[in-house]
Structures are given as C-alpha cells and as structure tokens.
N, C-alpha and C positions, 0 to 999 in steps of 0.2 A: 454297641461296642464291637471293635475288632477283634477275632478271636485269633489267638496265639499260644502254640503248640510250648512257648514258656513258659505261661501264669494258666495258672487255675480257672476255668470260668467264672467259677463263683464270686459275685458281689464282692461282699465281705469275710474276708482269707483269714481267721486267727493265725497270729504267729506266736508260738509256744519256747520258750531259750531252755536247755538243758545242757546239762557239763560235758554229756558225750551225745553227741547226732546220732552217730551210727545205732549205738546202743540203745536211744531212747525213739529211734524211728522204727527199728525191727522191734523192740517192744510193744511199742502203740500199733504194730502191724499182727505181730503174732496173738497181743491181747485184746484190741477191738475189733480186729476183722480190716484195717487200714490197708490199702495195698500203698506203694511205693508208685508216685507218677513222676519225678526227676528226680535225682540230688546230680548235689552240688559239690564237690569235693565233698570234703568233712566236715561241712560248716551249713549245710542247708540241704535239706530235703522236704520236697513236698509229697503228701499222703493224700489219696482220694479215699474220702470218706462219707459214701453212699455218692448223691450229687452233688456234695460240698466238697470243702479243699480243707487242709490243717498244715502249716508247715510250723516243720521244727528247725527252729535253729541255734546257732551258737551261742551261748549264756557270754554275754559281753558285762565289761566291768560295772558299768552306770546301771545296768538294768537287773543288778543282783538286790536292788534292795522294796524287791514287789515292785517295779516297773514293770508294766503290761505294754505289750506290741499287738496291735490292729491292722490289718493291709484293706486296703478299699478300691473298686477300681473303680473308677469312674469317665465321663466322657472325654472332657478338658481337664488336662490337668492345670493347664496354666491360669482359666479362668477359675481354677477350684483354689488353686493357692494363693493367688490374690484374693479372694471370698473372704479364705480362713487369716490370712494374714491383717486384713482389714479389720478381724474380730477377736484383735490377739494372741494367738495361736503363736507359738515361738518356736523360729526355725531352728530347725536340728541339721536340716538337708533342703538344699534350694533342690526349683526341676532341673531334671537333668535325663540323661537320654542314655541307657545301656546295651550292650549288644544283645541282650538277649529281648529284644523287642518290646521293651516299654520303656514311657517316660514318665520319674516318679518324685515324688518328694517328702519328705517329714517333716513333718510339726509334732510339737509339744503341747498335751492340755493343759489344764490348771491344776492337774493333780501332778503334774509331768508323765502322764502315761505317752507313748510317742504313738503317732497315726500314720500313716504311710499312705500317699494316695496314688494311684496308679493309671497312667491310660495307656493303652497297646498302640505300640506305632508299626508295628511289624510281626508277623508269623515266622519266629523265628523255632527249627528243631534247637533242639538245647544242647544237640552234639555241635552243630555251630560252633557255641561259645565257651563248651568242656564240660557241660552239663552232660546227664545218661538219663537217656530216655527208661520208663519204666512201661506203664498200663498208662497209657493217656487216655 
C-alpha cells in the first residue's frame, strides 16, 4: 500500500464516536499515553497508539444506539467494494475520492455496524486539506 502523511498506517484503524473530540482525544492522550497524529476541525482526530492508530470522532445520530465504526485500508478499493457488495454488505457510502488522499467507501453489516474501506491515492500533508499535523 501507498503511504500517506493522512491516514494512519495501520491495517485496521478503530473509530471510536464521543459527544466532544477535543475532550475525549486529550483524555485518551493524557490517560493512555495516545499522542495526537492529526485532527480534523472538531470532529475528527487521529491518536498514535504505540504502532497502531485509534481515531475518535464525532458521535453522529444513527450510531448513538451501539453502532461500532471499523476503518480498513486495503489495496483496491474498487475491487473490495464490489467483493462486499456482491455478499450483501448495504451501501452507506459508494467509492469516492477525498482531498486528503484516499479513496474510500462504507458498508453496512448485518448487525448494521458500518466498515469503512480505505485505499491511498495520494501522500497528502493534512495542512493541504485544513487538517494539523501532530507526531506522525
């Protein structure tokens, strides 16, 4: 995979929703040891945690009632979403392609937890797109 100064290295990215970012990322920072590797306005921050990744983000309405969020990067996304589409998997978000260098899409499982699959199209810094760079 293509590495990009945007997305986490790591594989498989937990995404965590709380009612305030700021608040519950300098907590997970101050209490587990997490540094800060970008945010995102007030609604998205990613944490390096040892050589994984944890992002927390914004507690959206649908996913307040135990809905879990999953990021995955993988190589194709295109061929990963027709895979998943072929075995079910109910679109939440087609691919699509963002400034800050990836192209990504969601599905929904049979629980409705939502997957996120991810592939890098570009090394992009995250001041680019209004992101702040932390410890990358």
């Amino acid at each position: 995979m293509k590495s990009n100064r945007s997305i986490p290295a790591s594989t498989v990215i937990p995404v965590l929703a709380y009612p305030n970012v700021r608040e519950a990322a300098d907590w997970l920072c101050e209490t587990f040891g997490f540094t800060m590797r970008v945010r995102i306005a007030d609604h998205r921050v990613q944490l390096n945690a040892g050589d994984g990744a944890v992002v927390v983000a914004e507690r959206r309405p649908r996913t307040g009632d135990g809905v879990m969020r999953v990021m995955v990067r993988v190589a194709d996304v295109d061929r990963h979403y027709e895979h998943a589409r072929a075995h079910g998997a109910q679109d939440v978000h087609a691919p699509a392609d963002y400034p800050y260098g990836e192209r990504q899409y969601t599905v929904a499982d049979l629980a409705g937890h939502e997957w996120t699959f991810s592939q890098t199209i570009a090394d992009v810094a995250p001041e680019e797109w209004g992101g702040e760079s932390g410890t990358l």
